[in-house]
N, C-alpha and C positions, 0 to 999 in steps of 0.2 A: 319474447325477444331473447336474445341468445345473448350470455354473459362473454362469451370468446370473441376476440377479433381476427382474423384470419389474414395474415398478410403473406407476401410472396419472398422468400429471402435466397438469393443467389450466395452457394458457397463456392467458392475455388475447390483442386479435386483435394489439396492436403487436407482441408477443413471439414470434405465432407468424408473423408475416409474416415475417422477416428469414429465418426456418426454411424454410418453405414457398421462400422466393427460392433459398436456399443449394441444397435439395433438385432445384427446379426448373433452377439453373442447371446442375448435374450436377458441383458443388463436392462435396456428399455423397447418396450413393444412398441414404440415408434420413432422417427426421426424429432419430431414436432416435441416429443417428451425431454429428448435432449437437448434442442433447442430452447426449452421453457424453462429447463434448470442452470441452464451456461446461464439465460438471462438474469435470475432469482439471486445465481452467486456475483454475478456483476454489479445487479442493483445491492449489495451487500457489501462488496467492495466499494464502491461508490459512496453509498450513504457512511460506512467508518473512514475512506479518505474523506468526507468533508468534515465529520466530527474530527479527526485528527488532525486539518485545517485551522480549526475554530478553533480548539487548544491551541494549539502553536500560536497561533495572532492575539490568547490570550497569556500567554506566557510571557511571547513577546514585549507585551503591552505592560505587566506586571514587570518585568526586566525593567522595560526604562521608566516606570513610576518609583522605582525603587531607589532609585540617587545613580552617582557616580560611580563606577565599580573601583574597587583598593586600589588595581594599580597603574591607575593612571590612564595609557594607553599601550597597543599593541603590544608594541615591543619589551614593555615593561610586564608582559600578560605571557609573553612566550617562555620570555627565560626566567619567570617564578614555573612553570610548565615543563620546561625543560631540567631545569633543579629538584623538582615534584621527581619526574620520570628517573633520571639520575639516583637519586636519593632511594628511591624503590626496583632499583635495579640491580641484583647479584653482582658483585664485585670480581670480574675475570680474574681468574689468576693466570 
């Protein structure tokens, strides 16, 4: 039994030029090569955005286990932020 799955994939022509260049320039001796490494770096983007998902939703989580934040609400959140920025800001002359 054969480990490969062979399926059919329609490119548009932008998508298959890049391919056909790749192929041509003798970067990969087939289309199907390029196709299997678009897919390798995909599922690799994929699986770090869901790990970088799962942090965040634990970060989050950690955030509001941690009490109420110093000040209070928004607006009292902005202009300590804007006094930060102000404060660390070169003075025009």
């Amino acid at each position: 039994m054969s480990s490969v799955a062979k399926i059919s994939v329609a490119l548009t022509p932008e998508l298959n030029e890049p391919v056909q260049q790749a192929v041509a320039s003798g970067e990969y001796a087939t289309g199907s090569e390029v196709i299997r490494e678009a897919l390798r770096e995909w599922k690799l983007r994929r699986t770090l955005r869901q790990h970088d998902r799962a942090e965040l939703q634990q970060l989050w989580a950690e955030g509001l286990d941690s009490g109420p934040g110093r000040h209070g609400n928004m607006a009292a959140l902005k202009r300590e932020a804007r006094r930060r920025f102000k404060a660390a800001s070169p003075d025009p002359e």
